[in-house]
C-alpha positions as CSV (number, residue, x, y, z in Angstrom):
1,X,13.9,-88.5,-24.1
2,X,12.0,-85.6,-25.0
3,X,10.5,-82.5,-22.8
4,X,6.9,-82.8,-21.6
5,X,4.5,-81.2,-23.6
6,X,4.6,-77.1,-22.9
7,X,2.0,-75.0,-22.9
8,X,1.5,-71.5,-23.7
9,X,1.3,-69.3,-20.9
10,X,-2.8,-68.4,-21.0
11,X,-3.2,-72.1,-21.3
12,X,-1.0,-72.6,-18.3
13,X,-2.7,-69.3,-16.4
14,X,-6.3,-70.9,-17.0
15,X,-5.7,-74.8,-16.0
16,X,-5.8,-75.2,-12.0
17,X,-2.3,-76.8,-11.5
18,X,-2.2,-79.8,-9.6
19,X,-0.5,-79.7,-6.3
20,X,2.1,-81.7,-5.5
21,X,2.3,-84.0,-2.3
22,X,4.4,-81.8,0.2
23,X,7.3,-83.3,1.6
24,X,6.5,-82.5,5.4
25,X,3.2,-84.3,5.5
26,X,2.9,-86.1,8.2
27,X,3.0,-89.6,6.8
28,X,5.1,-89.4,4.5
29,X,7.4,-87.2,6.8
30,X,7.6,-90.1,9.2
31,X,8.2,-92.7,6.6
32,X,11.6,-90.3,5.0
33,X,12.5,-90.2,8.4
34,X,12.5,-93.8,9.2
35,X,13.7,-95.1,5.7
36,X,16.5,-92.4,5.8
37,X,17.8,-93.6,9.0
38,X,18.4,-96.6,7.3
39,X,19.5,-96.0,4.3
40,X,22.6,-93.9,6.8
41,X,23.5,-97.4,8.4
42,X,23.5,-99.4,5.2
43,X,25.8,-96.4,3.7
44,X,28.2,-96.0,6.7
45,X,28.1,-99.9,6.9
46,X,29.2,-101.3,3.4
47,X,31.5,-98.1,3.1
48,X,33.6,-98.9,6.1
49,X,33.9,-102.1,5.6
50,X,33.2,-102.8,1.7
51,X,34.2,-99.6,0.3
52,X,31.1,-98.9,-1.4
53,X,28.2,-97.3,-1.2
54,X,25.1,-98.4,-3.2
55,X,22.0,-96.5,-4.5
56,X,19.4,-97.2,-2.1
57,X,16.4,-95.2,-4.0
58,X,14.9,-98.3,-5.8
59,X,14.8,-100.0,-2.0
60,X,13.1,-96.3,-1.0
61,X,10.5,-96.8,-3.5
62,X,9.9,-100.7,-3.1
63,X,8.8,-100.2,0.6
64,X,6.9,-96.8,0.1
65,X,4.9,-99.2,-2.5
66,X,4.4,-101.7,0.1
67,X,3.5,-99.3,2.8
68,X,0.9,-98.4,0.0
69,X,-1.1,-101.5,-0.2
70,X,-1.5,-101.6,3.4
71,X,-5.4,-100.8,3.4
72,X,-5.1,-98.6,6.4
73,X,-6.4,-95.4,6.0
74,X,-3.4,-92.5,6.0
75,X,-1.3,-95.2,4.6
76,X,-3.4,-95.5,0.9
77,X,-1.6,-92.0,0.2
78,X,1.5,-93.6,-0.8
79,X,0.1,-95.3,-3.6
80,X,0.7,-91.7,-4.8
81,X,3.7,-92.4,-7.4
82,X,4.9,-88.5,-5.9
83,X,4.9,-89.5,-2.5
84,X,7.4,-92.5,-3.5
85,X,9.7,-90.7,-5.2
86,X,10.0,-88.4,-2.1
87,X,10.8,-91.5,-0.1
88,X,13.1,-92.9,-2.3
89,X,15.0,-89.4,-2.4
90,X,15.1,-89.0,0.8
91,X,16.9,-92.6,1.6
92,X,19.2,-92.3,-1.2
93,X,20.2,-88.8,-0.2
94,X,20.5,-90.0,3.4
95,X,23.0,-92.7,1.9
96,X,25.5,-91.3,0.3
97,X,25.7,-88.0,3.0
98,X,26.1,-90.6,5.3
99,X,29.0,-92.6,3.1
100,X,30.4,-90.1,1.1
101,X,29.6,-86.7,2.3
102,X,29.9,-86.8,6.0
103,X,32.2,-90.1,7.3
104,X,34.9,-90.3,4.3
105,X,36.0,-86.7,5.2
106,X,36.0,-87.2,8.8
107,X,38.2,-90.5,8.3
108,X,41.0,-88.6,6.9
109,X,42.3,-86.4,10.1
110,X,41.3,-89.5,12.0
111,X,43.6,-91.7,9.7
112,X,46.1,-88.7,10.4
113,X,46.0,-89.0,13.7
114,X,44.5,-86.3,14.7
115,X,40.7,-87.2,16.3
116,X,40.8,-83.5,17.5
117,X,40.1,-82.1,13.7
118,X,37.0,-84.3,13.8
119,X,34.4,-82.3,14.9
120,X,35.8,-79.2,12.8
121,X,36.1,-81.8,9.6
122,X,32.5,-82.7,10.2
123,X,31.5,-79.5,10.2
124,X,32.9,-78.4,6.9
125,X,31.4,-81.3,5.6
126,X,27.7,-80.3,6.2
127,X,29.1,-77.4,4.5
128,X,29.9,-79.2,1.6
129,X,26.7,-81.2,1.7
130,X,24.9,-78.3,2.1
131,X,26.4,-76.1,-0.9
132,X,26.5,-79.6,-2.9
133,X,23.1,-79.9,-3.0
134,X,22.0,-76.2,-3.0
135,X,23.9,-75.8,-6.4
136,X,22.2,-79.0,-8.0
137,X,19.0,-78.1,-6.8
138,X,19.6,-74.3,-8.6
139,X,20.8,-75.7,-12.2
140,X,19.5,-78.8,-12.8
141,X,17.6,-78.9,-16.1
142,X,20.0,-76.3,-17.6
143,X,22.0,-76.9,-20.2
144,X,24.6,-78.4,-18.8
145,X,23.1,-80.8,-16.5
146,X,19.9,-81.6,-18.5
147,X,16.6,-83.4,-16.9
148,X,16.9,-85.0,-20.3
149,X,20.2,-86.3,-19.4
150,X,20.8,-89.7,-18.8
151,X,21.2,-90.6,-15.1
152,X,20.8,-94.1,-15.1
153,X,19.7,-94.8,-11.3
154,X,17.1,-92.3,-11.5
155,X,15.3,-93.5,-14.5
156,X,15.7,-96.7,-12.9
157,X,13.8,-95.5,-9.7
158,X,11.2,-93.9,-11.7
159,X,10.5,-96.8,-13.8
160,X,9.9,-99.2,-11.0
161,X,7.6,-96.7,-8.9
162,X,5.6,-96.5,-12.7
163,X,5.6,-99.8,-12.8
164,X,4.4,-101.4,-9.3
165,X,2.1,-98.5,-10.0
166,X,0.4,-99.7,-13.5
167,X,1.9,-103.3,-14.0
168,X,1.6,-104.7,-17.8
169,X,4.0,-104.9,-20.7
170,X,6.4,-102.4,-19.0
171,X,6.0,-103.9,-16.0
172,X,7.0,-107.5,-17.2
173,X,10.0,-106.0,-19.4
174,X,11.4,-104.2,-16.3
175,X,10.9,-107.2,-13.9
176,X,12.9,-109.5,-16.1
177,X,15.5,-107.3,-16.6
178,X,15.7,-106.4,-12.7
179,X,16.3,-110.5,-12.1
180,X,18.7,-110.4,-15.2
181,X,20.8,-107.6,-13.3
182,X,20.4,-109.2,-10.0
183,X,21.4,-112.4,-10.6
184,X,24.5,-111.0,-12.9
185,X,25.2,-109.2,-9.9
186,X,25.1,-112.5,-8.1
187,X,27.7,-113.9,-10.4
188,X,29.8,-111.0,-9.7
189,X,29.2,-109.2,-12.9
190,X,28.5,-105.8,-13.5
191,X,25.1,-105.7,-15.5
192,X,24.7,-102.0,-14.2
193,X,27.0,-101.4,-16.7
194,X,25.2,-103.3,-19.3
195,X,21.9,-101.4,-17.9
196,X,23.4,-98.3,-18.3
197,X,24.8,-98.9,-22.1
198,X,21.0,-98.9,-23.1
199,X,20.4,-95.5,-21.2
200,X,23.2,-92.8,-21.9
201,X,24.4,-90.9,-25.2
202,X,26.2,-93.9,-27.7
203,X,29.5,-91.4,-28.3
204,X,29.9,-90.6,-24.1
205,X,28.8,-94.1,-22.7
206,X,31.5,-95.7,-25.4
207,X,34.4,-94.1,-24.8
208,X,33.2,-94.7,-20.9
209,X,33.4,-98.4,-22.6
210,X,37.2,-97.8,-24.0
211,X,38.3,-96.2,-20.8
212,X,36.9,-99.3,-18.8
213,X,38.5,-102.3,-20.8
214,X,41.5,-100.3,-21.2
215,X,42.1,-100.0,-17.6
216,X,41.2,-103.6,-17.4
217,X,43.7,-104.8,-20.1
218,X,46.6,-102.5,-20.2
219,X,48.5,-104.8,-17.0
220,X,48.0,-107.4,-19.1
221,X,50.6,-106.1,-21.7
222,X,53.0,-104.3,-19.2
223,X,51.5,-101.0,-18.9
224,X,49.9,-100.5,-15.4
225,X,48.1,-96.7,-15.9
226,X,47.0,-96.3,-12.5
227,X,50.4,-96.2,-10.7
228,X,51.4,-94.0,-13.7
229,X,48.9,-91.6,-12.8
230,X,47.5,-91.5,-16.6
231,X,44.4,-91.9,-15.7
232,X,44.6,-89.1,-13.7
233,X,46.3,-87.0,-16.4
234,X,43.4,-87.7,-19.3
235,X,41.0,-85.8,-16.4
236,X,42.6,-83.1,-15.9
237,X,43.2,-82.4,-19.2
238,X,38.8,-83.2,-20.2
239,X,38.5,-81.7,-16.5
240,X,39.7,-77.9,-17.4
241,X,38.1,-78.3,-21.1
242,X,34.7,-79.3,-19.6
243,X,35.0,-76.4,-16.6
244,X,35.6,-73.9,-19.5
245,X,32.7,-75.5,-21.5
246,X,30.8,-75.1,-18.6
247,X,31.3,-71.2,-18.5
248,X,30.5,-71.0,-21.8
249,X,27.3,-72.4,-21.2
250,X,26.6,-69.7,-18.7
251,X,26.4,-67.4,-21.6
252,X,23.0,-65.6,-22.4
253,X,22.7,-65.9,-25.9
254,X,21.4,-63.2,-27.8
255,X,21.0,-64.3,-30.8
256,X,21.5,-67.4,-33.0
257,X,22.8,-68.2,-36.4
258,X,21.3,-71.1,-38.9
259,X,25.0,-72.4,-38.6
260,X,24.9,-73.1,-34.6
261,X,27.1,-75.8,-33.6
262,X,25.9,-79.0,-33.3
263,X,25.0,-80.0,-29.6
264,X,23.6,-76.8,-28.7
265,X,20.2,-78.0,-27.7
266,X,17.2,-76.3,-29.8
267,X,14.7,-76.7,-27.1
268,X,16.6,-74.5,-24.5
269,X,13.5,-72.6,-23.9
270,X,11.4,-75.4,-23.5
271,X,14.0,-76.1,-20.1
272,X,13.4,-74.7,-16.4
273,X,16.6,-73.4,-15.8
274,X,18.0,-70.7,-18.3
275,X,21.7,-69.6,-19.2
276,X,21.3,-66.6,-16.6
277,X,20.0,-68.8,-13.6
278,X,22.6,-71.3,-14.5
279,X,25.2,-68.8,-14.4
280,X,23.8,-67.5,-10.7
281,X,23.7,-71.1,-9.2
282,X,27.3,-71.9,-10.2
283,X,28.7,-68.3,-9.2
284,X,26.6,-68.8,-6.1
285,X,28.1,-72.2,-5.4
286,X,31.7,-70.8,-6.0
287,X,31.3,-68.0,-3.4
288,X,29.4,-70.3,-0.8
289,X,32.4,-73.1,-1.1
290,X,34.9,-70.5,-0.6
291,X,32.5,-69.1,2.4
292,X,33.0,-73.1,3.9
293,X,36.8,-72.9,3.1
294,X,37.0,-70.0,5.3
295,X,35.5,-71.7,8.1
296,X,37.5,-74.9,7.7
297,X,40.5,-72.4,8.1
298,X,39.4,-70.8,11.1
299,X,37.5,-74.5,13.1
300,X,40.8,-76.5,11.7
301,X,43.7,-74.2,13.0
302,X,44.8,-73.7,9.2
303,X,45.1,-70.2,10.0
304,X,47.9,-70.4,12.3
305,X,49.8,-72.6,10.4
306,X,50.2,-70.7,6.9
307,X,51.0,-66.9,6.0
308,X,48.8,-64.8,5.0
309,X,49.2,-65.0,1.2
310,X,49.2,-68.9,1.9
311,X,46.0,-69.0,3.5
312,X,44.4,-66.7,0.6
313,X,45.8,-69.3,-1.5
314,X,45.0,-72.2,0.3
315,X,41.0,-71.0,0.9
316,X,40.6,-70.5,-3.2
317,X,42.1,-73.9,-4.1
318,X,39.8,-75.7,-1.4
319,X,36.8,-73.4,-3.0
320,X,37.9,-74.4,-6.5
321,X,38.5,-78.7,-5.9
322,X,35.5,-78.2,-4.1
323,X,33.2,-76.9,-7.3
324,X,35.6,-78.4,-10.2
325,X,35.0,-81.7,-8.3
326,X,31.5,-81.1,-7.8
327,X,30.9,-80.3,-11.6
328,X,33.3,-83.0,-12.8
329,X,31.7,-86.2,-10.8
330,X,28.3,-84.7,-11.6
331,X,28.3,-84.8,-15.7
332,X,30.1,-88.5,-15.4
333,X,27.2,-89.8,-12.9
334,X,25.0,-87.9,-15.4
335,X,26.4,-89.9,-18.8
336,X,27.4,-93.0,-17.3
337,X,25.8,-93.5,-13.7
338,X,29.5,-93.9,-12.2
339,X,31.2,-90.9,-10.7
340,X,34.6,-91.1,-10.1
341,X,35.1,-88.9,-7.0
342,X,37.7,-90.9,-5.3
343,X,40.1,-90.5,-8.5
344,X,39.2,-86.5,-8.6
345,X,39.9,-86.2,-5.0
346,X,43.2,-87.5,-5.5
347,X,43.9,-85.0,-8.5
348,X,43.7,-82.2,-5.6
349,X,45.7,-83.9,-3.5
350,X,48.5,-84.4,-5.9
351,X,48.2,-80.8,-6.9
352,X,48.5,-80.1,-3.3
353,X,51.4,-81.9,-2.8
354,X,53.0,-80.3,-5.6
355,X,52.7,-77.1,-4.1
356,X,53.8,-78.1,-0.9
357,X,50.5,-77.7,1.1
358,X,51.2,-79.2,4.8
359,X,50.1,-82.3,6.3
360,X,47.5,-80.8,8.3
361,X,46.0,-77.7,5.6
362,X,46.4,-80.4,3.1
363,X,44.8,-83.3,4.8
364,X,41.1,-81.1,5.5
365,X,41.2,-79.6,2.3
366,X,41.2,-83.0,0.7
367,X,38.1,-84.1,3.1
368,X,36.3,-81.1,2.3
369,X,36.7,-81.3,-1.5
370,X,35.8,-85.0,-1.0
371,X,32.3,-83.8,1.1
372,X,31.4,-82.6,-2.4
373,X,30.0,-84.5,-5.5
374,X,28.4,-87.7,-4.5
375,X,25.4,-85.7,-2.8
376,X,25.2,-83.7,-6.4
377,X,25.1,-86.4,-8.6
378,X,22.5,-88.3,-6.1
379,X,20.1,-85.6,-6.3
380,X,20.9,-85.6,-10.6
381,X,19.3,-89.0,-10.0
382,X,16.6,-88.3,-7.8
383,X,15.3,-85.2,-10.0
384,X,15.6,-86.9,-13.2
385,X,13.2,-90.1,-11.2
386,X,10.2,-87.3,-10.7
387,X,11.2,-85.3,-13.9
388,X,10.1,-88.5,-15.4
389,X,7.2,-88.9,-12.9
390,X,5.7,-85.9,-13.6
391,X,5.8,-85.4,-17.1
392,X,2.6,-85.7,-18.5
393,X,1.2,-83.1,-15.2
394,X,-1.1,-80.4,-16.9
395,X,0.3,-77.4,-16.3
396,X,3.5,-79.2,-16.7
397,X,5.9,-76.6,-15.5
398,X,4.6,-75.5,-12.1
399,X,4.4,-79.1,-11.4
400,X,6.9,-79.5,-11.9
401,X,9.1,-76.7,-10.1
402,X,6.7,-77.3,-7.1
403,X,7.7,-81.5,-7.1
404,X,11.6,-80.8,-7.7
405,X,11.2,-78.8,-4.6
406,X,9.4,-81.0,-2.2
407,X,12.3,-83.2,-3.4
408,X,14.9,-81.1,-2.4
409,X,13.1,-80.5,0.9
410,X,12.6,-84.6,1.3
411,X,16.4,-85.1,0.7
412,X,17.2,-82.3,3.2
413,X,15.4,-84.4,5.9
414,X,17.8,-87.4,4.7
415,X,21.0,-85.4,5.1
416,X,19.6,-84.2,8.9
417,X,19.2,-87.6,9.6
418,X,22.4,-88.8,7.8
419,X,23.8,-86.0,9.8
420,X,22.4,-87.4,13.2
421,X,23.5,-91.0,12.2
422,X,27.2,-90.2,11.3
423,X,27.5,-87.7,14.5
424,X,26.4,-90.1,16.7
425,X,28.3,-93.6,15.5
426,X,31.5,-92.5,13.6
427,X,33.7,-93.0,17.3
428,X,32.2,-96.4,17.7
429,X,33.4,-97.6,14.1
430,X,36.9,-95.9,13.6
431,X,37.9,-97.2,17.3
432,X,36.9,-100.8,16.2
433,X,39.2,-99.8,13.2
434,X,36.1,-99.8,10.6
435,X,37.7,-96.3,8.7
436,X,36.4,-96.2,5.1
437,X,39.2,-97.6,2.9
438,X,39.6,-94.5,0.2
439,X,40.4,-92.4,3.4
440,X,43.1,-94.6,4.4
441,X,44.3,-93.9,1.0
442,X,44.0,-90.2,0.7
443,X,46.3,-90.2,4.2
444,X,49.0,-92.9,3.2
445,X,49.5,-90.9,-0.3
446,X,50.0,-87.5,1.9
447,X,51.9,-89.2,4.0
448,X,54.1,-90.8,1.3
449,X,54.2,-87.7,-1.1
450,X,55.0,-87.8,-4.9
451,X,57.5,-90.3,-6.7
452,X,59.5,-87.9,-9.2
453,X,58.2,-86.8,-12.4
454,X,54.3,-87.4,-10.9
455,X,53.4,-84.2,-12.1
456,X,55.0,-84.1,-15.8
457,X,53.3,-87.5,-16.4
458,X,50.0,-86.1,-15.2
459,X,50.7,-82.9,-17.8
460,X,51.6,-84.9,-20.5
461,X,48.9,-86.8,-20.3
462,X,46.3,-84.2,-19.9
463,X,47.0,-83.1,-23.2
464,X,45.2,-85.7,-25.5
465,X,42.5,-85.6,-22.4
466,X,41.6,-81.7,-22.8
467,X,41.7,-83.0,-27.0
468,X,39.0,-85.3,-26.9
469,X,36.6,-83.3,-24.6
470,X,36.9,-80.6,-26.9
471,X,36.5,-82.8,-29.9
472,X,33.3,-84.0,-28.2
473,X,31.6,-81.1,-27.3
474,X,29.7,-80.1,-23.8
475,X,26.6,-82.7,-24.6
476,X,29.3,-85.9,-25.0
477,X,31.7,-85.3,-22.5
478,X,33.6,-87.9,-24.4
479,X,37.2,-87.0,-22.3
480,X,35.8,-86.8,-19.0
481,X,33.8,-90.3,-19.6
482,X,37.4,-92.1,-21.0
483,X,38.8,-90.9,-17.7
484,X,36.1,-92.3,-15.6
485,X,36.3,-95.6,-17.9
486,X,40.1,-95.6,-16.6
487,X,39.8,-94.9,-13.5
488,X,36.9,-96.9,-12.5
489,X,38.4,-100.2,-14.5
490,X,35.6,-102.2,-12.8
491,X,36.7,-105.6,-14.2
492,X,34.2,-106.5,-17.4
493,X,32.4,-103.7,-17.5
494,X,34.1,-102.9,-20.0
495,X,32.3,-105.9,-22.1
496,X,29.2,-104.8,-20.4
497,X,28.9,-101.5,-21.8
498,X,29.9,-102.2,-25.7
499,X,27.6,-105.3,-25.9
500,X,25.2,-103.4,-24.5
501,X,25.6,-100.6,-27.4
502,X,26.0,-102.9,-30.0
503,X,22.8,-104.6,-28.9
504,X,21.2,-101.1,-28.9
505,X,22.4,-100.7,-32.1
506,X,21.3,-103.9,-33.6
507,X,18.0,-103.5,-32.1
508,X,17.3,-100.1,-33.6
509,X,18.7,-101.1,-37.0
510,X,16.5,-104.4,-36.5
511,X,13.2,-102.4,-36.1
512,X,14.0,-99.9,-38.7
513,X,14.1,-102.6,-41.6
514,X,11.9,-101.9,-44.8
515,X,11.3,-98.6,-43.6
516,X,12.0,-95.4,-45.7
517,X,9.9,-92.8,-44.5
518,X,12.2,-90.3,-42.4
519,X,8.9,-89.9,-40.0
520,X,8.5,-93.6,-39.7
521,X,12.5,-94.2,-39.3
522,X,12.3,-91.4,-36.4
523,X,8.9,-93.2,-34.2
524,X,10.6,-96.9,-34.7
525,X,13.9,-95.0,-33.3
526,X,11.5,-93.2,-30.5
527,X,10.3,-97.0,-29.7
528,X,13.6,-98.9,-29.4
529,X,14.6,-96.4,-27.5
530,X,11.8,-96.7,-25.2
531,X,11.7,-100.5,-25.1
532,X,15.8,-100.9,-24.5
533,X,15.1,-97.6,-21.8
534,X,13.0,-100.3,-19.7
535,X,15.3,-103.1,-20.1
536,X,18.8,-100.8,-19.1
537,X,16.5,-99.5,-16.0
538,X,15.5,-103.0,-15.0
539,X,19.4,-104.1,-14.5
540,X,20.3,-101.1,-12.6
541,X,17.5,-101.4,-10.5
542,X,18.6,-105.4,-9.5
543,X,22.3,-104.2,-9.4
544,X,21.3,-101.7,-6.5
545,X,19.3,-104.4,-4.8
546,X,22.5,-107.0,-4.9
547,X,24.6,-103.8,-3.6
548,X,22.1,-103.0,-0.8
549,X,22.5,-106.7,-0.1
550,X,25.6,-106.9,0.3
551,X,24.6,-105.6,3.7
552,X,24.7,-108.8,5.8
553,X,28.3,-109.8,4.4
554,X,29.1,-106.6,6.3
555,X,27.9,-107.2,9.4
């Protein structure tokens, strides 16, 4: 997808811009509030007792819709599509800070046994959330995290609030597709994985594709990667490569040659966020999670357990997991609309182990690394729904800053409230034994420390992973998707995603027939695009309904 149409800055100086619905208005403020209450119980709900925590923007903008036909005065304003997509952001946000962000870190000293670090857990996870979505809200729409991006769920939010809002073709095309995904989903397979092979860049989404069917497969012939820890290698590896890719996108650059590489992007100045304001968010985002490493320390007791050069050590390995994990889930939710923050987590933890971090220092700076990266890619989501929203605004560029940042406002409300939720109800759950699952995990692997040669496998390993990230280049992220293919190994989502490329394909190469004109090639490309765009966002969008339903098997 291309950029909204720019203007020139005395065209943009003599049009009145548009303002955007605020996110504190009264109606809509009560609405967020109420929808992001329950988007927190359906997250802390299915993620205690299913392990999962669905995308809940698409039921966000579904009732913000209906709230809109209600012909009762104040209510008529959300018809406004901008008014949805702060609702929607608000109750997805509220979701996965309730899930993710705030109860899976405080599970893991309650796993430990010690209920005491809870409170100090919890509060360097509002930390986490806090930075986590500070930093996103600072660089999205820069190079490396593009509005142009993929991320899936968002486009899938934006296309349903565009379509209960003008009906038609689009409309039809997104409905079926929504009934196709939810009754996959029914059947207990993953069509958001199909949905998503007609959104995301071809080279990321298949080696995303090989990564999934080779985790499926490869216990079928012996080789079981997981307890090998292979999966694992391949990202650190395409980890470090994609962190040092990232830097280099921080760069100003001064000038540029005919011969530029290939996936620089030409329209850099056509984006809101520049090489210098990328590099202040990320900097600022690296001091901040150091800042909430500190303070984990001090409320967790860490300082009295280590030395000196220990603790210095231990505060700049939770400040780096925390960002390196925040970057790393990020561009995978980005390309492929999974994020596979469980697995990353884990890295640290290993790495941890390896260095002989204790129990305790080693148990809260795995839940504060783990507060990090859900909330991030969430928001990727959420901004990419009203990047596509507001694209044809006139001015489009103060629009646009102005909506991104009622949305940031909208999903702070949802983290308050996720806050509020989680504060109030995580005792009740973990004493009826309701402890998210991945927790439990992160605690029996501490507790069970490294089988012997761990580490050299994960090395090994991490060589052909740092290869093929490089190979790829920044805009693929080809190594960090295969390790998220592996690691996820949903089972035939593998399937899901190549048919749904070589369906892509097909279609594009179907429409382009008798056609020799490079202009004509390029606008039938532009249309399959567009047309496969609706159908990929229709079986997200009935995925995330079938996950937000899985609600009354939970309770």
């Amino acid at each position: 997808m291309n950029h909204p149409n720019t203007q020139t800055a005395s065209e943009a100086t003599s049009t009145p811009v548009e303002a955007h619905p605020r996110a504190f208005e009264p109606i809509t403020l009560v609405i967020t509030v109420l929808m992001s209450v329950l988007g927190a119980l359906i997250g802390i709900v299915l993620i205690t007792s299913l392990g999962v925590s669905p995308n809940t923007a698409v039921i966000g903008a579904l009732v913000a819709m209906l709230i809109g036909r209600i012909p009762l005065g104040v209510l008529t304003r959300m018809r406004s599509q901008h008014r949805q997509n702060l609702v929607q952001s608000a109750i997805s946000g509220s979701t996965f800070a309730a899930a993710n962000s705030l109860l899976t870190p405080i599970a893991v000293p309650f796993a430990l046994g010690r209920t005491d670090l809870v409170w100090p857990m919890l509060g360097g996870a509002v930390i986490g959330l806090a930075v986590d979505s500070w930093v996103l809200y600072r660089v999205f729409d820069s190079k490396l995290l593009p509005a142009t991006g993929s991320w899936p769920a968002g486009i899938a939010a934006a296309e349903t609030i565009k379509a209960g809002d003008t009906g038609g073709r689009k409309a039809a095309v997104l409905g079926v597709g929504a009934v196709v995904g939810l009754v996959g989903a029914l059947f207990k397979f993953p069509t958001s994985a199909a949905g998503v092979g007609f959104l995301g860049n071809i080279w990321a989404l298949a080696m995303f594709g090989v990564g999934l069917a080779a985790g499926q497969y490869a216990p079928d012939f012996g080789f079981d990667l997981g307890a090998e820890r292979v999966p694992h290698g391949l990202m650190v590896g395409a980890g470090l490569v994609a962190l040092v890719q990232a830097l280099l996108l921080m760069r100003t650059r001064k000038g540029r040659g005919d011969n530029q590489a290939a996936d620089v992007d030409t329209d850099d100045d056509e984006r809101t966020v520049q090489a210098p304001q990328l590099r202040r968010g990320l900097l600022e985002g690296m001091g901040l999670f150091v800042c909430g490493a500190i303070v984990v320390a001090i409320a967790g007791g860490v300082v009295g357990r280590l030395s000196v050069p220990a603790l210095v050590g231990w505060v700049a390995l939770a400040g780096v997991a925390a960002i390196v994990h925040q970057l790393i889930v990020g561009l995978a939710a980005m390309h492929s609309g999974w994020f596979p923050a469980f697995a990353v987590t884990l890295i640290f933890l290993i790495i941890g182990l390896v260095l002989h971090i204790p129990t305790v220092p080693l148990a809260l700076m795995v839940g504060y690394t783990a507060s990090t990266g859900p909330a991030f890619a969430d928001l990727g989501y959420d901004f990419k729904a009203g990047w596509l929203l507001r694209r044809n605004a006139v001015p489009w560029q103060p629009f646009e800053i102005e909506g991104r940042r009622q949305q940031y406002l909208a999903q702070l409300v949802g983290f308050g409230v996720a806050l509020v939720v989680v504060a109030i109800a995580w005792k009740s759950f973990f004493s009826d034994g309701r402890v998210p699952p991945v927790s439990e995990v992160y605690v029996a692997t501490i507790k069970g420390g490294l089988e012997p040669g761990t580490m050299t496998t994960m090395l090994l390993w991490a060589i052909p992973g740092a290869l093929i990230q490089l190979i790829g280049g920044p805009s693929r992220q080809m190594g960090v998707l295969l390790a998220t293919g592996l690691l996820v190994a949903t089972p035939d989502a593998g399937w899901m995603v190549l048919g749904a490329l070589a369906i892509r394909q097909a279609y594009t190469m179907w429409r382009r027939r008798g056609l020799t004109d490079p202009e004509a090639r390029k606008e039938s490309d532009e249309q399959s695009e567009n047309d496969l765009s609706l159908v990929g966002a229709g079986l997200v969008a009935g995925s995330s309904l079938n996950d937000v339903g899985q609600l009354t098997k939970a309770l």
